[in-house]
MARVOVEX-78031 format. One record per residue (C-alpha): x negated, y, z. Coordinates in Angstrom, 2 decimals. Example, Ala and Ser with C-alpha at 12.3 -4.5 7.8 and 13.67 -1.06 7.14 Angstrom:
BEGIN
+---------+---------+---------+
!    east !   north !      up !
+---------+---------+---------+
!  -12.30 !   -4.50 !    7.80 !
!  -13.67 !   -1.06 !    7.14 !
+---------+---------+---------+
% end
This chain:
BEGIN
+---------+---------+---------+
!    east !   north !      up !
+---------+---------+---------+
! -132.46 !  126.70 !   99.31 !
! -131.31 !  123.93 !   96.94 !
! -130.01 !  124.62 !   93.92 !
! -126.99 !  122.17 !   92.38 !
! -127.52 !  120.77 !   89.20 !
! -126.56 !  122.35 !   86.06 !
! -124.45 !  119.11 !   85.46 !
! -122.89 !  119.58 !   88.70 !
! -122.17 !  123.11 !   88.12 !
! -120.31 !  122.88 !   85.04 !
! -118.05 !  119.55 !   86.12 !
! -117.23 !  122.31 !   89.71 !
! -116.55 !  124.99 !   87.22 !
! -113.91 !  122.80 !   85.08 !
! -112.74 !  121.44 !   88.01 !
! -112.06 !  125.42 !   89.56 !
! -110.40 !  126.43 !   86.42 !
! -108.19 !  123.67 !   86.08 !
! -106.63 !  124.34 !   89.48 !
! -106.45 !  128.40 !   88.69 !
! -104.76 !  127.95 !   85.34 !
! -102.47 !  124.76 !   86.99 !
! -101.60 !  127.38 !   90.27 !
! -100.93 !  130.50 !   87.45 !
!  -98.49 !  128.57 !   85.24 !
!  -96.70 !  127.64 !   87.88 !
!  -96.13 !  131.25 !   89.59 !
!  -93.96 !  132.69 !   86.99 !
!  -94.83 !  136.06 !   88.53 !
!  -98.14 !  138.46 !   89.31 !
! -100.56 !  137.14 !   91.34 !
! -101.17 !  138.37 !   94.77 !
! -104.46 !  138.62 !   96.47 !
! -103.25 !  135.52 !   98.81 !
! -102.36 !  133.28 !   95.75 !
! -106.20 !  134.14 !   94.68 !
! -107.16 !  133.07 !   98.18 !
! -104.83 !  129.93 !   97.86 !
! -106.63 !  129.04 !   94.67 !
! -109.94 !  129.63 !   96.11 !
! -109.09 !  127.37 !   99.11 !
! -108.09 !  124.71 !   96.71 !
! -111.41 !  124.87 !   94.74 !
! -113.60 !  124.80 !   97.97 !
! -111.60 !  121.04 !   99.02 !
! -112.41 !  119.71 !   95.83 !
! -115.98 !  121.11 !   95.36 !
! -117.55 !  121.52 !   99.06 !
! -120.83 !  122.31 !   97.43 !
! -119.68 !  124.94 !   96.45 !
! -119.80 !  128.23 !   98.92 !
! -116.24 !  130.01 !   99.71 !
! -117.62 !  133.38 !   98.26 !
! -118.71 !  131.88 !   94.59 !
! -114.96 !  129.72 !   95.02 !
! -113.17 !  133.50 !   95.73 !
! -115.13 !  134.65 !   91.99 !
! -114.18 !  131.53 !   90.65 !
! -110.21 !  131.81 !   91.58 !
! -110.07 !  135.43 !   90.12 !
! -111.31 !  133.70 !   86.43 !
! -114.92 !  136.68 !   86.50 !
! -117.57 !  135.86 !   85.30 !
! -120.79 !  137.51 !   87.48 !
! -121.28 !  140.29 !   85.50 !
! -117.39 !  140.70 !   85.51 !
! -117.67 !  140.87 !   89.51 !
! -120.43 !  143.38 !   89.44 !
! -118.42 !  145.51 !   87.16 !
! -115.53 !  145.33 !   89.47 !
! -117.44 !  146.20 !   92.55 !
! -118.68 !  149.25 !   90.63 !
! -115.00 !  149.90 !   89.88 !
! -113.87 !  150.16 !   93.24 !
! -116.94 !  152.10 !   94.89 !
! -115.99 !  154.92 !   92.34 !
! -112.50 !  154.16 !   92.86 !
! -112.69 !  154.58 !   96.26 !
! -115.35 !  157.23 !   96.18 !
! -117.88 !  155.15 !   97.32 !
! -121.55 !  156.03 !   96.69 !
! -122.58 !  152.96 !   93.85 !
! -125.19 !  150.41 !   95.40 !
! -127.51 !  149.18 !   92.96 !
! -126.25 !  145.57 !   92.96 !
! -127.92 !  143.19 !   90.27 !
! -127.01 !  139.63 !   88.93 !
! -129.91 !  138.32 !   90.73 !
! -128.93 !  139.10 !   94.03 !
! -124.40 !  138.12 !   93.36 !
! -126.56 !  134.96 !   92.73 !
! -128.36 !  134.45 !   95.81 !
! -125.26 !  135.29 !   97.84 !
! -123.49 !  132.45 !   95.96 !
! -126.14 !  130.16 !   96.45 !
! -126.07 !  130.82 !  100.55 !
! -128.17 !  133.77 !  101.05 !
! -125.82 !  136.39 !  103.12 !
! -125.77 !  139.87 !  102.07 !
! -127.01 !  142.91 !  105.05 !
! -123.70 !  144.37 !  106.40 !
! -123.07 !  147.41 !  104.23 !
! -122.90 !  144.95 !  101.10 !
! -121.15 !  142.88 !  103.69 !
! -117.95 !  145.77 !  104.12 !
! -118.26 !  146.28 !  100.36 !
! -117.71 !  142.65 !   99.44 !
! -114.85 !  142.22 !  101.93 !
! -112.95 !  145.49 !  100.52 !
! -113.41 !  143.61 !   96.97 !
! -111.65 !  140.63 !   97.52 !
! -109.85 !  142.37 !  100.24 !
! -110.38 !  139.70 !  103.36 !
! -113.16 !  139.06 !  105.56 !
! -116.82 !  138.13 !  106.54 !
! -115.70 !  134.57 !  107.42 !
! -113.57 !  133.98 !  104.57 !
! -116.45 !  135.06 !  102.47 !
! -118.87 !  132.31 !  104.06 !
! -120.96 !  135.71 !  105.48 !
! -119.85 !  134.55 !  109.24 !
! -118.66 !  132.41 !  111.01 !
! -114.53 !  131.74 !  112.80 !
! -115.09 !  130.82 !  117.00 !
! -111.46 !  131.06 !  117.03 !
! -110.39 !  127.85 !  118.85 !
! -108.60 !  125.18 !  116.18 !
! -105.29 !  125.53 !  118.08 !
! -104.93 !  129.19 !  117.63 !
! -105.81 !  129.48 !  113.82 !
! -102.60 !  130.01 !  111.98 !
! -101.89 !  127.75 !  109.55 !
! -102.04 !  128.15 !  106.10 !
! -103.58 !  131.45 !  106.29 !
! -105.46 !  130.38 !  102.74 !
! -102.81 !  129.13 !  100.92 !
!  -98.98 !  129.93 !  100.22 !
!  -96.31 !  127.77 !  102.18 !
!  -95.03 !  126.60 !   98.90 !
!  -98.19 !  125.58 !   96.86 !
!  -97.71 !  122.74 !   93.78 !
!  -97.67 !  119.13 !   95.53 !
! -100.70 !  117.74 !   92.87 !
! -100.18 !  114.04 !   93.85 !
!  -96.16 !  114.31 !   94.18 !
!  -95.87 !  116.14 !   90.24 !
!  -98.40 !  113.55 !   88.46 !
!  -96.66 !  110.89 !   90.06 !
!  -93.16 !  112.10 !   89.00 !
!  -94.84 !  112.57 !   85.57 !
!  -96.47 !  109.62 !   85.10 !
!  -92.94 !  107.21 !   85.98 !
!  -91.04 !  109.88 !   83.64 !
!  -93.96 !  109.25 !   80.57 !
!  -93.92 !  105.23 !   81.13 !
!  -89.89 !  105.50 !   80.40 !
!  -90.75 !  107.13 !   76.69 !
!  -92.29 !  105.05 !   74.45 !
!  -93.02 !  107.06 !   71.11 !
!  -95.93 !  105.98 !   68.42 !
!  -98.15 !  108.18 !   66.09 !
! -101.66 !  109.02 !   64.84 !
! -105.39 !  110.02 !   66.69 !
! -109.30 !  109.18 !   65.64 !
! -110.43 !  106.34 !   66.64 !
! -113.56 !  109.16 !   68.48 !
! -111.13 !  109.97 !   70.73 !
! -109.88 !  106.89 !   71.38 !
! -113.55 !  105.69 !   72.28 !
! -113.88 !  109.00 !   74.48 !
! -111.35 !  108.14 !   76.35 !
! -111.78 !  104.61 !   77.17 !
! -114.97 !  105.82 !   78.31 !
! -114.16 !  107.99 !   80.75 !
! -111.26 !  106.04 !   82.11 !
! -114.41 !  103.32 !   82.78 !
! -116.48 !  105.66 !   84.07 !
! -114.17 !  107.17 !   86.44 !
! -113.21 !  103.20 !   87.36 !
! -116.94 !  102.69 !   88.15 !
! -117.32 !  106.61 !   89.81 !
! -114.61 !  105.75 !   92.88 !
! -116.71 !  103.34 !   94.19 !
! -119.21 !  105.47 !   95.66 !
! -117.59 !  109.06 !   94.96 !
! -115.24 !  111.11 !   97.13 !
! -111.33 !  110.57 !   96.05 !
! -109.93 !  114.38 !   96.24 !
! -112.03 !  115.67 !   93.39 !
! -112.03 !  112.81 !   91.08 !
! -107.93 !  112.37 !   91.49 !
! -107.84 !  116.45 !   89.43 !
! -110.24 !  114.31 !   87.28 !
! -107.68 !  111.77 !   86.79 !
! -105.04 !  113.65 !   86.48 !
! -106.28 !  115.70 !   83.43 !
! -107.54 !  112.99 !   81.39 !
! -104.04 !  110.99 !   81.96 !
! -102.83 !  114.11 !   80.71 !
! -104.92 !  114.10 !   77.53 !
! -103.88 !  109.89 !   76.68 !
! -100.42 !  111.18 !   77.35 !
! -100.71 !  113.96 !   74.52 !
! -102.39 !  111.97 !   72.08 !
!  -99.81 !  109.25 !   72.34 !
!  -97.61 !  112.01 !   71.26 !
!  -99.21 !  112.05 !   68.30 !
!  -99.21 !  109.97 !   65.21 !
! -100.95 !  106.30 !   66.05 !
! -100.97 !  103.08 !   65.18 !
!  -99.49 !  100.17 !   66.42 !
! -102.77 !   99.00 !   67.73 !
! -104.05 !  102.74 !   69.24 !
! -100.89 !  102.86 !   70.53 !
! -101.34 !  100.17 !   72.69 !
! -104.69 !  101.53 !   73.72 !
! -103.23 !  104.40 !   74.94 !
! -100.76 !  102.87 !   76.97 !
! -102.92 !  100.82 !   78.61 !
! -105.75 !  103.62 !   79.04 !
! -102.83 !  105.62 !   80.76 !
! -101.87 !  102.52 !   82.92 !
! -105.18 !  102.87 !   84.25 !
! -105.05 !  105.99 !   85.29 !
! -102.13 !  105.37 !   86.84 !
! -103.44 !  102.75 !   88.70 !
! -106.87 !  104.20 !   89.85 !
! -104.29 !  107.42 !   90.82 !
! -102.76 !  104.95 !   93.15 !
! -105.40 !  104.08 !   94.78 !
! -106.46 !  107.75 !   95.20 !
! -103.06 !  107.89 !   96.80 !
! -103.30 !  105.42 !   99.35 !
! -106.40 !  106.83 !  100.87 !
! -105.16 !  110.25 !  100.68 !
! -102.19 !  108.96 !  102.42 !
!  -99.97 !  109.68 !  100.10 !
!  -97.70 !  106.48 !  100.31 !
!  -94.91 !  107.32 !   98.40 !
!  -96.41 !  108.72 !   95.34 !
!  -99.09 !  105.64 !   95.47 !
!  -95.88 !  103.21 !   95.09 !
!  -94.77 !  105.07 !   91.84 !
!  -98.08 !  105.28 !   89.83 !
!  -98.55 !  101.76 !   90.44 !
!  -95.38 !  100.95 !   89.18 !
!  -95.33 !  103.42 !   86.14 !
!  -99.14 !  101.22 !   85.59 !
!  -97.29 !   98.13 !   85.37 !
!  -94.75 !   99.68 !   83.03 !
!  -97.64 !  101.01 !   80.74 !
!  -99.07 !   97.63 !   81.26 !
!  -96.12 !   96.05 !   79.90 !
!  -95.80 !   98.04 !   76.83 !
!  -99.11 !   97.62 !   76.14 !
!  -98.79 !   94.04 !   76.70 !
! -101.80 !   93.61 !   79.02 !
! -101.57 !   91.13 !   81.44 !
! -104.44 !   92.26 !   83.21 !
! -103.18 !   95.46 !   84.32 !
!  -99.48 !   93.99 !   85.40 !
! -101.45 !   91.80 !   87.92 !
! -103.65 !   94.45 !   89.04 !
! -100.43 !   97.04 !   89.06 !
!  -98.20 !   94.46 !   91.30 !
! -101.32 !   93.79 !   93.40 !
! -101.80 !   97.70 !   93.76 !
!  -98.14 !   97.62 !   94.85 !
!  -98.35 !   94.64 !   97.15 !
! -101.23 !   96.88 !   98.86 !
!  -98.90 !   99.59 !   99.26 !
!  -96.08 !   97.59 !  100.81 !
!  -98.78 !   95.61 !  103.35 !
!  -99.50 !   99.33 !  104.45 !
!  -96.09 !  100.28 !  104.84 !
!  -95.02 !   96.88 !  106.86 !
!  -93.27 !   95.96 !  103.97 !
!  -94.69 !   92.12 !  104.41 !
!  -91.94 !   90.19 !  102.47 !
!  -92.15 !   92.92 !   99.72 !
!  -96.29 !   92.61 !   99.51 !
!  -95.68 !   88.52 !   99.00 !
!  -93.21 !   89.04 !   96.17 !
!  -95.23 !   91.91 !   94.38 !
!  -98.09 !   89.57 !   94.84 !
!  -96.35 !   86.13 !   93.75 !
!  -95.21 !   88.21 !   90.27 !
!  -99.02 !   89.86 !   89.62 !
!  -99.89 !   86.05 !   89.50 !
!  -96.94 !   84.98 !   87.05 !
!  -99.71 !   87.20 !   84.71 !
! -102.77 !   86.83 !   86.24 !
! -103.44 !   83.40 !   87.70 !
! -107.17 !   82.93 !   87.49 !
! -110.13 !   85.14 !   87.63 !
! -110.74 !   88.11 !   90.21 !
! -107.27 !   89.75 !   89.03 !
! -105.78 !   86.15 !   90.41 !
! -108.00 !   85.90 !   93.86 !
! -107.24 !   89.26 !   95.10 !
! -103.61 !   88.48 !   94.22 !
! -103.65 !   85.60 !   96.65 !
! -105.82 !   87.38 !   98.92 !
! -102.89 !   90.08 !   99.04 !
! -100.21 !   87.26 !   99.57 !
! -102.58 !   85.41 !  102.31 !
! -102.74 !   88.57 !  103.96 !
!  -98.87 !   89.22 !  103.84 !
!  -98.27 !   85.93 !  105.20 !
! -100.52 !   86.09 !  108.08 !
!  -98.26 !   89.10 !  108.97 !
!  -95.49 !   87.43 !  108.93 !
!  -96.63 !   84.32 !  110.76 !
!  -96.54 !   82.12 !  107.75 !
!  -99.81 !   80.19 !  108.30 !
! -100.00 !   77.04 !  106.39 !
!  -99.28 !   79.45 !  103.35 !
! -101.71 !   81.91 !  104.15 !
! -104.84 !   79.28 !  104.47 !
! -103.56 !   77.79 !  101.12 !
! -103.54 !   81.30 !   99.42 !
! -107.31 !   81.44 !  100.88 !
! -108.36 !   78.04 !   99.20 !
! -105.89 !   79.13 !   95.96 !
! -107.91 !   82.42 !   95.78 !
! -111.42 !   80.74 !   96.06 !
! -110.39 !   78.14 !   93.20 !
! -108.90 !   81.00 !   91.17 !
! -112.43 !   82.92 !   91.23 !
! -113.82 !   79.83 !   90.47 !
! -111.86 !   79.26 !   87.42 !
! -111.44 !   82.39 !   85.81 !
! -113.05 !   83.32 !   82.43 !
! -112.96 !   87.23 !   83.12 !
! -110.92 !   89.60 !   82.03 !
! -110.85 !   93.21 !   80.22 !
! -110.16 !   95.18 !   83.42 !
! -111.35 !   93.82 !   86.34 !
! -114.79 !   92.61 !   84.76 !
! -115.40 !   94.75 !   81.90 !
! -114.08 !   97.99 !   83.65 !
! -114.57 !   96.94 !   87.15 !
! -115.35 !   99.40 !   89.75 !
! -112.73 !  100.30 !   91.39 !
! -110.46 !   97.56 !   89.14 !
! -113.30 !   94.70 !   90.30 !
! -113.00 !   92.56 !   93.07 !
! -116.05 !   91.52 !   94.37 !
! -117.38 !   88.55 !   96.65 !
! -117.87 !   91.08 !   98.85 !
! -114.55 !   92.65 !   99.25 !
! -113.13 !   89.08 !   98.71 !
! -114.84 !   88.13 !  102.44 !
! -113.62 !   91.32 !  103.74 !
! -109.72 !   90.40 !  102.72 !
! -110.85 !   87.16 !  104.24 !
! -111.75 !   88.84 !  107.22 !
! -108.29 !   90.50 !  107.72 !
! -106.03 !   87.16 !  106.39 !
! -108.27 !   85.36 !  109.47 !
! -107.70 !   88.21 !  112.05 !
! -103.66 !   88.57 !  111.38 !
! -103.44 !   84.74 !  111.95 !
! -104.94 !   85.24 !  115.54 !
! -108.62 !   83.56 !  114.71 !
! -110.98 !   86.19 !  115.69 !
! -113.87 !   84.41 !  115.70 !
! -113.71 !   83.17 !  112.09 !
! -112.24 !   87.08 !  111.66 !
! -116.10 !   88.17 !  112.61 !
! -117.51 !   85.52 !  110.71 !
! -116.05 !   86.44 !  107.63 !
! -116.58 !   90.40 !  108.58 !
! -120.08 !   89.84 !  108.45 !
! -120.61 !   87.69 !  105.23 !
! -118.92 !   90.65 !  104.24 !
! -121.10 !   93.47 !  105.12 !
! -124.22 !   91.53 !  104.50 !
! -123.30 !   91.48 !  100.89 !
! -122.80 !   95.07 !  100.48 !
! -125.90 !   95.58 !  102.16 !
! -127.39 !   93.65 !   99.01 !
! -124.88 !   95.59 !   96.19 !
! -126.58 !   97.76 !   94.04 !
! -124.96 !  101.79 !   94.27 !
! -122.56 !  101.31 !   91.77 !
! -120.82 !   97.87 !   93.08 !
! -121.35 !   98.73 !   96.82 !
! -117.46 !  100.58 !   97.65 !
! -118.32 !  102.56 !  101.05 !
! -114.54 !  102.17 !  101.68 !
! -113.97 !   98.37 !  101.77 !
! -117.85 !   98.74 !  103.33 !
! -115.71 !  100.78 !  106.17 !
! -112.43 !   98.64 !  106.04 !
! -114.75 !   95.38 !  107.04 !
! -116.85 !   97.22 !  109.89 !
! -113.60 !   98.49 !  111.46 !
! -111.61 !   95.35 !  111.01 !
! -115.06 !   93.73 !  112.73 !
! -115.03 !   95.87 !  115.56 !
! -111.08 !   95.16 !  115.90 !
! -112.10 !   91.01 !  116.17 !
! -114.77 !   91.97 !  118.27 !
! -111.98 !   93.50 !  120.68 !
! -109.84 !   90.68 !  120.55 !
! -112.83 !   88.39 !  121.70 !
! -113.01 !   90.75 !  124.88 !
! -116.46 !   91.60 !  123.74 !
! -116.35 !   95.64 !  123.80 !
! -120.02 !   95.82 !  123.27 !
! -120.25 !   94.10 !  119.66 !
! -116.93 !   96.33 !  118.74 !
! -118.93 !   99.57 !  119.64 !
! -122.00 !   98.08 !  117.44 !
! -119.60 !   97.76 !  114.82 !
! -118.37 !  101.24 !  115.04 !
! -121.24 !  103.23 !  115.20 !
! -122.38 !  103.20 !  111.58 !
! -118.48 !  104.26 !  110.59 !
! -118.03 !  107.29 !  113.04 !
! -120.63 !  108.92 !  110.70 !
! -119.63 !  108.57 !  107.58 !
! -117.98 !  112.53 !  106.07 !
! -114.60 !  113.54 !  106.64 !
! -114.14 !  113.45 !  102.46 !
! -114.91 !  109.52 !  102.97 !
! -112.95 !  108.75 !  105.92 !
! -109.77 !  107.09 !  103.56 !
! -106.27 !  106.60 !  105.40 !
! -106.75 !  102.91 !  105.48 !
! -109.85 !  103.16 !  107.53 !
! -108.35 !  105.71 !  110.28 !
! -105.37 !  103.75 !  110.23 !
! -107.12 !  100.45 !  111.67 !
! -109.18 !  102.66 !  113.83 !
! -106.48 !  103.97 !  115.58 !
! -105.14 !  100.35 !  116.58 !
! -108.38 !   99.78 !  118.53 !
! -108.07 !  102.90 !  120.83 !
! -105.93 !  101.19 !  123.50 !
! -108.84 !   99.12 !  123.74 !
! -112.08 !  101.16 !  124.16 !
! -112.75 !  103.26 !  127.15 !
! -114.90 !  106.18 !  127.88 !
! -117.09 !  108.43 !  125.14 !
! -116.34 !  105.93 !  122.35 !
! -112.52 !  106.45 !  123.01 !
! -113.11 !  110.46 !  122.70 !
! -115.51 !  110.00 !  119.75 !
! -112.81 !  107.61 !  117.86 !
! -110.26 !  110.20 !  118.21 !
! -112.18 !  113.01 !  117.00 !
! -112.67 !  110.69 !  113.92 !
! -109.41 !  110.23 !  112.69 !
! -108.28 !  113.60 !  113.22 !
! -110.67 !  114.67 !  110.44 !
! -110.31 !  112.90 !  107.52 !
! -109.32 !  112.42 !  103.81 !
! -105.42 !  112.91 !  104.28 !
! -106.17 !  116.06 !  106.42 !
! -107.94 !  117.42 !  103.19 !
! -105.80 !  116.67 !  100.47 !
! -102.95 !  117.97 !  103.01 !
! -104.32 !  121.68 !  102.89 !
! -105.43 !  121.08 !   99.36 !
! -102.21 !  119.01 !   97.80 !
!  -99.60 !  119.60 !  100.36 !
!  -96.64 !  117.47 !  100.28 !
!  -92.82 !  118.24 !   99.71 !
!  -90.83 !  117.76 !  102.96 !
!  -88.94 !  115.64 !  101.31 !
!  -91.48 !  113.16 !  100.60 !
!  -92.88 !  113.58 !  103.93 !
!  -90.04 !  112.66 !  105.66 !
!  -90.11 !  109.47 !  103.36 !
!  -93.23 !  108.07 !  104.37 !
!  -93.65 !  105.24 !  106.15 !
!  -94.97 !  105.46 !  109.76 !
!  -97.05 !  102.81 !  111.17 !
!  -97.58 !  102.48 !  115.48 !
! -101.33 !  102.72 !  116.31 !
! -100.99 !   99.21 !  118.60 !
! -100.59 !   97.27 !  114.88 !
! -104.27 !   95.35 !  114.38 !
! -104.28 !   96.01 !  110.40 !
+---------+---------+---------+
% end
């Protein structure tokens, strides 16, 4: 039986009471035993190491020797002979081990559910007849939609006052480290990551700073914004995506870092290309360049404009905004975010052939599509862990298999697939199901079942149950048809 690290263990638990203390203050009323179990729910999507019945003690706030006490409590509440339960053996349950069935019916009575919601056994209930949201309440907090709405309602106050310059160096920090993190990490726990530490820079900048740790802050909480975004778009979340990239470029502003406007109006132009907005994605683009020219801030900028004009069949622009992006990597001296943060804020060679890849595939060349694909993936094969992004990895298989298709050559797009129809649900980001889905009308067979299958688990299924989304919003979203090649 492995046992997580005590690193790992303490990040889960912070992460666990976050969410019970965020789902609490916004109740304004008892608990009931099914807002526990919503809580509980909500700390098993964001920590799946974690098993459902240490997630059930975690959403009630016990410690273990507070749970033991309890269960004591109700045997002799209930007049029910007292077991001689010790720490040592709560722990094994939480770490896996499943209890014999009279501890079983005592358990269950405690947290008053069942063996399956415990993790003792196991639901054969066909998916179709589960009822839905049978761990959560109907109207649960809508995590993306609220930080969002915060964030653009923070970047219209501008206020200045007074912090140590410790903190200051904290949080820069952890904003990099989270940058560098997304890369190779799962999005849905490090977005209640995100959101807490944007909520720190946004209460020290409510306190007295200077003019120059001001505009640290602002631009530390621009970043959050932006990596938010991101998180957003493959949690397909749209909407709220849209609005922390634009409250980035507004912190950007205030800040007056150039950097992050051109990264914030490319993060935008990303968002529009998504949601067929391809006139909007050239303009955000053509702006982000007005402040970032040069450099990896000003390739992926024309990259992002290439790849808008492709879509709308503007092709002697699109090839020049491929030889404009390759001259502006070429001529750039670097810049704060997108070399010295990088990560997620970085853009690569490798992810710079993969854009490639697309640009060449919109314009109808498929053959210089696969070409490009390829360069692509054979430099991620050579990243080291921390540069190698397994979701751009992803985007350039799948956009590989999709030139592969158009070449009539099924058996080189099935080659391509293979590798991505295993990667976790927790990794499989909108983007990537999105451009799967346009390559079903074109497979046949077990392939076409196992593609399916795919996309129907994914990321935006599980920040859904965990982060559900206001009607409102949902009705908002853009909806693409699965026959678009992305």
């Amino acid at each position: 039986m492995t046992t997580p690290s005590r690193g790992g263990d303490r990040s889960a638990i912070q992460i666990a009471g976050g969410i019970r203390e965020r789902t609490l203050a916004a109740l304004g009323e008892p608990p009931t035993t099914a807002v526990f179990h919503q809580i509980a729910d909500e700390i098993h999507l964001c920590c799946p190491q974690l098993t459902r019945f240490k997630c059930l003690r975690l959403a009630y706030g016990w410690t273990v020797e507070e749970a033991i006490e309890r269960f004591h409590a109700m045997c002799d509440r209930e007049q029910i002979k007292r077991r001689g339960l010790s720490e040592r053996s709560w722990r094994e349950w939480e770490a896996g081990a499943r209890p014999d069935r009279d501890y079983t019916d005592l358990l269950c009575r405690l947290f008053e559910t069942g063996p399956v919601q415990l993790g003792f056994a196991r639901d054969y209930t066909p998916p179709e007849m589960r009822r839905p949201g049978a761990w959560r309440r109907p109207a649960a907090p809508d995590l993306i939609s609220a930080a969002a709405q915060e964030a653009s309602e923070h970047a219209e106050r501008v206020e200045t006052s007074e912090v140590g310059d410790s903190t200051l160096e904290r949080l820069r920090t952890q904003v990099i480290w989270l940058s560098r993190r997304y890369v190779w990490e799962a999005p849905l726990p490090l977005f209640v990551e995100m959101r807490a530490l944007q909520e720190q820079t946004r209460r020290a900048l409510e306190r007295r700073v200077h003019p120059a740790q001001a505009g640290e802050l602002y631009f530390l909480a621009g970043a959050l914004c932006g990596l938010m975004a991101n998180a957003s778009m493959d949690m397909g979340r749209r909407v709220p995506a849209d609005t922390l990239a634009r409250a980035a470029w507004t912190y950007g502003r205030i800040a007056g870092h150039r950097s992050l406007m051109g990264w914030a109006r490319g993060m935008q132009a990303s968002v529009a290309l998504w949601d067929r907005r391809y006139e909007d994605a050239a303009g955000y683009a053509e702006d982000g360049l007005t402040q970032l020219p040069r450099g990896q801030g000003g390739a992926r900028l024309h990259m992002l404009r290439a790849r808008a004009g492709a879509m709308l069949g503007w092709t002697r622009e699109a090839e020049d905004d491929l030889l404009k992006a390759a001259d502006a990597r070429e001529s750039g001296a670097g810049d704060e975010l997108h070399d010295g943060f990088a990560g997620e804020f970085a853009f690569r060679p490798a992810k710079h052939a993969y854009y490639t890849a697309v640009t060449h595939l919109h314009l109808g060349q498929p053959a210089r599509a696969i070409e490009q694909a390829r360069t692509a993936l054979g430099l991620y094969e050579r990243e080291d862990r921390q540069n190698r992004s397994y979701g751009c990895e992803a985007m350039a298989g799948a956009h590989l298999a999709v030139a592969h298709l158009m070449e009539d050559d099924p058996g080189g797009a099935e080659q391509a697939l293979t590798p991505l129809l295993a990667l976790p649900p927790e990794r499989r980001i909108d983007s990537l199901a999105e451009t799967l889905q346009s390559t079903r009308p074109m497979v046949r067979g077990s392939l076409a079942e196992r593609l399916e299958s795919f996309c129907a688990t994914g990321l935006p299924q599980s920040a859904a149950r965990a982060l559900p989304e206001s009607l409102g919003e949902s009705q908002g979203k853009s909806q693409g048809s699965e026959g678009d090649l992305r």
